[in-house]
Phi, psi and omega in degrees: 000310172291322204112202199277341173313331206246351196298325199266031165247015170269348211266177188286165172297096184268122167326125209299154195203145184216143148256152150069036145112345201304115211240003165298114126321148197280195192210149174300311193253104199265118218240357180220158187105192209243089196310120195325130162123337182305125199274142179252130159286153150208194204283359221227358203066193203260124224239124162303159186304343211263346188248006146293137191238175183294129199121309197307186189212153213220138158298109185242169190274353195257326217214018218351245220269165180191145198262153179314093157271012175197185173192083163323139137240133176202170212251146169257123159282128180263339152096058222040033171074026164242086196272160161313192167237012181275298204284011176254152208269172188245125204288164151236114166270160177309133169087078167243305206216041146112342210274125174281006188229161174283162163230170165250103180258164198251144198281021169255342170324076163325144194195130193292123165220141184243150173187111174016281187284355122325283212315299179294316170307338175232348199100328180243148179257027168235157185193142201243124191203155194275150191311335174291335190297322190277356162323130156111319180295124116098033175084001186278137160207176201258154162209161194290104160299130186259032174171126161346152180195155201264158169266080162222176198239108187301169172202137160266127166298007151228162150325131188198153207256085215259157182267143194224138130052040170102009184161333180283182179197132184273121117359096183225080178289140173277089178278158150268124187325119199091337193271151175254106182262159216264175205275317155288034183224002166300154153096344186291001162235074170077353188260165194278140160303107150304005188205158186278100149266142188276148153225172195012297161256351164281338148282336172258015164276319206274350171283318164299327172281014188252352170266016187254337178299319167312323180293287185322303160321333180267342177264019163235304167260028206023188196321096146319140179314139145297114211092004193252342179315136150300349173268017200212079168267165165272151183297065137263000000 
């Protein structure tokens, strides 16, 4: 039904696995990390998440290459292919958030955006806001995965902002390996959050306000590519 993007949420079902030391269990509901098949810029080009190993170097945006120190992998369980509906994951289509390919995000998955209307509201025009706010934006929306599907989660000795599918850019917080942290706690060991995140209803003020500005651009200047408004660029 998606197409190939998507084949590896159809594949048999794989089992929780940590590189580099990580003693975390899995969870049923993996609600952050880089759904399997998802392509990473590193130094070597754009390589799926699945063939990355500890060590490799992954292009970031702040801070350009920077080598892997761990990688979680653990499986989202579907449950007789019936998930709740906060764990199902989220289409992203091309061009939505920069990205040249469709993606799959999982809804906690934080994700880097600059804009015009981030900008006015705070002052900085980058903003960090989780993959559900953007349900509803630019055609993203969730659907039933029909079969378990792996998961996994880069770690950095910092926090760092990694290139997604041609252009989006991704959230890879400096964790304990397995651990999933909560959007407020970047920055929680003594260093500032580099960036403004958005959470719950301030994130879905500022994506609405960035989809009633796409209408307004578009009824003045008409239909536009998807993904090219000035008011929603991806952070490249």
């Amino acid at each position: 039904m998606f197409g190939p993007m998507y084949q590896h949420l159809r594949e048999r079902p794989v089992f929780y696995r940590a590189e580099a030391g990580s003693a975390m269990s899995c969870t049923d509901y993996q609600m952050r990390g880089i759904t399997s098949g998802t392509r990473i810029a590193t130094t070597d080009g754009w390589r799926s998440v699945d063939t990355l190993a500890v060590g490799d170097s992954v292009l970031t945006f702040d801070n350009g290459p920077q080598e892997i120190s761990a990688i979680t992998r653990a499986t989202q369980f579907v449950h007789d292919h019936i998930a709740p509906d906060f764990a199902n994951p989220i289409h992203v289509p091309a061009g939505a958030i920069g990205n040249a390919e469709p993606m799959v995000l999982l809804p906690e998955q934080n994700v880097m955006i600059e804009s015009d209307e981030a900008e006015a509201r705070t002052g900085d025009p980058f903003a960090l806001i989780p993959a559900k706010a953007l349900v509803g934006y630019r055609g993203v929306d969730r659907f039933r995965a029909l079969r378990p599907f792996e998961v996994l989660t880069l770690h950095f000795d910092n926090d760092e902002l990694v290139y997604v599918e041609g252009g989006a850019l991704f959230l890879a917080q400096s964790t304990i390996p397995g651990d999933i942290a909560a959007l407020d706690e970047i920055g929680r060991y003594g260093q500032p959050a580099p960036y403004v995140a958005y959470r719950g209803r301030d994130a879905a003020e500022l994506v609405a306000a960035l989809s009633a500005t796409d209408t307004a651009e578009g009824a003045e200047e008409g239909p536009c590519e998807t993904g090219q408004g000035a008011s929603f660029r991806a952070a490249a």
